[in-house]
C-alpha positions, 0 to 999 in steps of 0.5 A: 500500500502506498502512502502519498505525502501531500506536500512538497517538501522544501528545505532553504537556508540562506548560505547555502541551500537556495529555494526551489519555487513552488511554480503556483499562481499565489494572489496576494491579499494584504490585509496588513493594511487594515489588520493594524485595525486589529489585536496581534496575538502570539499567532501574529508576528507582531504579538510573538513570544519572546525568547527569554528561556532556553525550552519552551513546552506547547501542551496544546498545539495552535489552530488557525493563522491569528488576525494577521493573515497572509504574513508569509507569502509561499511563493517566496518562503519555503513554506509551501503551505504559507502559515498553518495552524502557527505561532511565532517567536522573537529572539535578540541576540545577546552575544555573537554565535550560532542559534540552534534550535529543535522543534520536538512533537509531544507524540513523537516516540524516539526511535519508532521507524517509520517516525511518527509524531506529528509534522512541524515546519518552520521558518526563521527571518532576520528582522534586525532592520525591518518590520513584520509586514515585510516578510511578505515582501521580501525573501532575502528576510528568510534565512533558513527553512524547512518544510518537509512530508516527514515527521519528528524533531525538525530545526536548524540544528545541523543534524542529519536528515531532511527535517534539519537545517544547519545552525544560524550564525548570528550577531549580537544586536540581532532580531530574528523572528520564528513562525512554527506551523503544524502541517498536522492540525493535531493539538499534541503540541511540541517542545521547543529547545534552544539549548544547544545554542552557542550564541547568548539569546536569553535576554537579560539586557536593557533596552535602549534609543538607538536611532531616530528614524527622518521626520516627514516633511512639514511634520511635528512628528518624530519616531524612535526605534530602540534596541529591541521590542518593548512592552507597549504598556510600559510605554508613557509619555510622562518617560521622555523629554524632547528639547530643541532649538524651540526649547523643550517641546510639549509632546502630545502622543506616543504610539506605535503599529504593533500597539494599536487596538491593545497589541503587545510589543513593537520596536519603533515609536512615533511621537507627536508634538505641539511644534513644526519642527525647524533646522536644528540639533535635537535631543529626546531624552529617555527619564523614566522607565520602559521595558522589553519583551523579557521584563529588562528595564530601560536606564536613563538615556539620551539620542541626539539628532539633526533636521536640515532643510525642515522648511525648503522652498519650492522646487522649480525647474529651470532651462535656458533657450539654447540654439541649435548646436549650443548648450541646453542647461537645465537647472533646479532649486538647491536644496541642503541635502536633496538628491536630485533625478531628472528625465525627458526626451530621448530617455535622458535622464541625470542625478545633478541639480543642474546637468547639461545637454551639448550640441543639441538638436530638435529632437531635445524638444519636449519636457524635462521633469525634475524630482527632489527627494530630501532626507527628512521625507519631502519630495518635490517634483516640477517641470520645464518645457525647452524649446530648441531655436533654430541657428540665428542666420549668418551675419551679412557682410557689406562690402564696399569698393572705391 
């Protein structure tokens, strides 16, 4: 008697297995755009479990995807089956080495041939300079892989078999989140190690401001991305201070995606206030005390951080007439720290604030836009319609004779 597998098993870990595809039409729906409407759970990437312990027993094994739906798109994750029946975890890395794991059925018995137990997957993803909703988006995030037809112990272990994987090199600073799915649907549950780890991720560090993210043109806003996740309720306004050129400022708010409707944890928080910002060196001081995942509090701290062209002008295109066979000189408004991208006939395209076309001909004719993009989020875009004249006519000599 045959026993068909309906799975394709699949297996990636970033340096050294590359994917194989799963050649299906998958429809994205994103529902992250009105999910943050809804409570993250520990079923969602937002709400995961942080690791703050070496071994983690599940009783009862999870059902269903929590309310963020499609976070792993199966095209360009080894899982084939996308997220099923999963919860997720979040690991910071505390001290340089390699993360090994293993993912154990509770109804698995050691050495039974064939294995039984029930068949787990997983996939791990490097989140150290992104958010949840980029998993979706982005299959460089996915670092290692398994989504095997087998079943018993699988992780990233370096153990023999098709349900392992190597283990994953990681450095401190870190964060890396785990989706563990149960192709099985049964509510056996699984043990979860850490143990054979040789890099620290038990969390037992403070957390920290590491980084101000650029404020958005014409803004009051400002957003602050710390060291590692914090708990959203240990996060008030009364625990900062933000003084500038304007003095100390009122701050109104604070709030982050991952907290929105009572969610759990996020990482980068945006903080409204009472004034448009202007050119200036700000510094937002951290005074009381916020707490990660693991309980750590925060020390007091503080980060500082510059805004340039806060107020700019307008952009405006600019072009000379320039005659057949002379010089089409195009110009835009100098901005402190813009990055510049014209375009126009004849796919021409150029990064200066005032580049130049020699020897031009009427097929320069037309429209050349200009887009300025500075670095505290204003983007401006105008445009200049160039005309070439025709060469003036040859000056007439008059020559007289006695």
């Amino acid at each position: 008697m045959c026993t068909c597998i309906q799975k394709l098993w699949r297996s990636k870990t970033k340096t050294l297995v590359w994917r194989t595809r799963l050649l299906v039409l998958f429809i994205v729906v994103n529902s992250l755009q009105v999910a943050y409407a809804q409570i993250p759970t520990v079923q969602d990437c937002l709400g995961a479990i942080a690791v703050c312990q070496g071994i983690y027993d599940q009783g009862t094994a999870f059902s269903g995807v929590g309310n963020y739906a499609q976070e792993i798109d199966p095209t360009l994750s080894c899982l084939g089956s996308g997220e099923k029946n999963d919860v997720w975890y979040v690991i910071t890395v505390q001290s340089s080495g390699n993360l090994s794991f293993t993912i154990t059925p509770n109804n698995y018995t050691p050495g039974s041939i064939p294995a039984n137990g029930d068949d787990y997957d997983w996939a791990l993803f490097n989140l150290t300079h992104n958010v949840c909703s980029d998993i979706s988006v982005i299959d460089e995030l996915e670092v290692s892989c398994n989504y095997s037809g087998e079943r018993g112990p699988t992780g990233a272990n370096g153990r023999p078999g098709g349900l392992n994987e190597p283990v994953v090199p990681v450095l401190a600073g870190e964060t890396f989140v785990l989706n563990v799915s149960n192709f099985s649907t049964s509510q056996s549950g699984y043990r979860l190690s850490f143990t054979a780890s040789t890099a620290v991720i038990l969390d037992n560090q403070k957390p920290s401001m590491i980084e101000v993210l650029p404020t958005t043109c014409f803004d009051s806003i400002l957003t602050v991305r710390f060291s590692e996740f914090l708990l959203c309720s240990s996060v008030d306004l009364s625990d900062f201070q933000l003084t500038g050129p304007g003095g100390v400022y009122h701050l109104n708010s604070v709030s982050a995606p991952g907290c929105i409707g009572g969610g759990h944890h996020d990482r980068d928080f945006t903080f409204d206030t009472d004034s448009v910002f202007v050119d200036g060196y700000y510094e937002l001081a951290l005074t009381g005390e916020v707490k990660d995942l693991c309980a750590n509090t925060s020390a007091p701290g503080i980060i500082g951080f510059s805004i340039v062209d806060s107020h700019p002008p307008t952009l405006v295109a600019l072009a000379n007439s320039p005659c057949l066979g002379t010089t089409l000189q195009l110009t835009a408004t100098s901005y402190q720290s813009g990055a510049y991208l014209w375009s126009g006939p004849n796919g021409f395209s150029s990064t200066k604030q005032s580049p130049t076309i020699a020897n031009v001909t009427t097929t320069a004719n037309g429209v050349y836009q200009v887009t300025a993009t500075l670095r505290n989020g204003c983007v401006f875009t105008d445009a200049v319609t160039v005309t070439i004249n025709p060469s003036p006519p040859p000056v007439q000599k008059n020559i007289y004779h006695d």
